[in-house]
C-alpha positions in Angstrom: 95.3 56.5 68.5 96.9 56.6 71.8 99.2 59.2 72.0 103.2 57.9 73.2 104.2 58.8 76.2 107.9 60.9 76.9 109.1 57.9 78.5 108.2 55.4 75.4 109.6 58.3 73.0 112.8 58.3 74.6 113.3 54.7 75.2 112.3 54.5 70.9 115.6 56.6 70.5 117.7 55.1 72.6 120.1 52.6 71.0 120.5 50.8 74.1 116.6 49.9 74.1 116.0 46.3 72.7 113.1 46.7 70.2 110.9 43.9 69.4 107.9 43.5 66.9 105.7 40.5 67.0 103.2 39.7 64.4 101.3 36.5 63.6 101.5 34.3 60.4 98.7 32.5 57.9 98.0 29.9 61.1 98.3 32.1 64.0 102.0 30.8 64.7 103.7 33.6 66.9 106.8 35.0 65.3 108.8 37.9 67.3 112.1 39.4 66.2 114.5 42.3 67.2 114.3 45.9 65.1 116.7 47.9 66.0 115.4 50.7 63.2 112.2 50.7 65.0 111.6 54.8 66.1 108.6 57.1 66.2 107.1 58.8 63.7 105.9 62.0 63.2 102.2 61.5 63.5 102.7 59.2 67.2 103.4 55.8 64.3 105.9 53.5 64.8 108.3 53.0 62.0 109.8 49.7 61.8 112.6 49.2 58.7 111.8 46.5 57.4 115.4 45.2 55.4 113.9 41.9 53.6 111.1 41.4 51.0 110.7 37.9 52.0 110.9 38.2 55.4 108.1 36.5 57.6 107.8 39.5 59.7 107.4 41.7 56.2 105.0 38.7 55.0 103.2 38.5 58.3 103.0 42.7 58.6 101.5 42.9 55.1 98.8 39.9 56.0 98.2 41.8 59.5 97.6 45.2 57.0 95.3 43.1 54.6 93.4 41.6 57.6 93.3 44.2 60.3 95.2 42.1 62.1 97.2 43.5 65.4 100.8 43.7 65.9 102.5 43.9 69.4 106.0 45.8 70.0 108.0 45.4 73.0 110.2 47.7 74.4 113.2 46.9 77.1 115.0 49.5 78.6 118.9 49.1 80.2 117.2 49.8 83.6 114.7 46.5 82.9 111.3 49.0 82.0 109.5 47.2 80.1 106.1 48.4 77.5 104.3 46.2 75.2 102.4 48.4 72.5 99.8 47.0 70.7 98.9 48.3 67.2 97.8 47.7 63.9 100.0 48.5 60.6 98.3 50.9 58.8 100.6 51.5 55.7 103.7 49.9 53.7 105.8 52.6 52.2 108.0 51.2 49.4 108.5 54.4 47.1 108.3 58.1 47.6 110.2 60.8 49.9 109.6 59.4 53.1 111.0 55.8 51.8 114.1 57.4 50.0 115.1 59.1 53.2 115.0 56.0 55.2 116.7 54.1 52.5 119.4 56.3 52.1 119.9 56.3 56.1 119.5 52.5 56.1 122.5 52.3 53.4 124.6 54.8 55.6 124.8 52.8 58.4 124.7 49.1 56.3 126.9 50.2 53.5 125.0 48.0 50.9 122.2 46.8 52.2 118.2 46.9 51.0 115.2 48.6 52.0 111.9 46.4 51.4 109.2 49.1 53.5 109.1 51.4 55.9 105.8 50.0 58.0 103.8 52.4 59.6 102.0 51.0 62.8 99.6 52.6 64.7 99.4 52.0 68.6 96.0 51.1 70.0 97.4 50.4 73.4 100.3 50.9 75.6 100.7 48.8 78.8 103.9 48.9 81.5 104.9 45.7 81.7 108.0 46.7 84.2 108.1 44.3 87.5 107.7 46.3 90.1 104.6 48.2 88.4 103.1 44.9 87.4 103.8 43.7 91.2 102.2 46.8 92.7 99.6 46.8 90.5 98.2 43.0 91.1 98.9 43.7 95.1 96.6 46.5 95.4 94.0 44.3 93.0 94.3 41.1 94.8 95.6 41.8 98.3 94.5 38.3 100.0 96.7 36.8 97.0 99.9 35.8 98.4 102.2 32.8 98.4 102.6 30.8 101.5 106.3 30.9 101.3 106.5 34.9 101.9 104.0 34.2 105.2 106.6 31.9 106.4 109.5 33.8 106.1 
């Protein structure tokens, strides 16, 4: 497991980081949502809340778990850096210590709201997706690769 960066811990706690987890249902059909419970663990895990039992990201998260199936999370900073993580969910906690805690913290800030699992997703790979990198990065790979407009300006 790849170990997070500081940079990817800090913009996990960072409320003003929009968090995004992406699975996959039954037919493959993309499905992408917002969690903004979504931190690190203790271990280097992501820990996305997960509020609704029948949710198709809970559905889809438990199918990717059956089927060692990956996961992608995205990560957009106020400053526009950008990470996609790619990982698998290793392990639905629905009882126990560590799911009391989060369920007593989810009901805090939601007054009365539920607590279906507390997913546990291990990153396999962590790539900067921010512009600039992603434009420096595919000039110094394909330098003869530019658009005729810039050569005319």
């Amino acid at each position: 497991m790849p170990k997070l960066s500081p940079e990817i811990l800090h913009l996990l706690d960072q409320s003003n980081t929009t968090k995004i987890v992406a699975t996959t249902d039954e037919f493959g059909k993309p499905y992408a949502i917002a969690s903004p419970y979504l931190h690190a663990g203790p271990e280097g895990e992501l820990v996305h809340l997960e509020l609704l039992e029948k949710s198709a990201t809970n559905r889809n998260l438990l199918r990717s778990l059956w089927f060692d199936k990956k996961v992608s999370v995205t990560l957009v900073a106020a400053d526009g850096s950008n990470y996609v993580i790619q990982g698998r969910p290793v392990k639905a906690l629905i009882s126990g210590p560590i799911f009391r805690r989060h369920y007593q913290d989810v009901r805090l800030l939601l007054g009365d709201a539920d607590l279906a699992a507390v997913w546990l997703i291990e990153p396999e790979e962590v790539v900067n997706e921010t512009y600039a990198v992603q434009k420096l990065e595919e000039e110094e790979r394909f330098p003869f690769s530019v658009h005729l407009d810039r050569l005319a300006v």
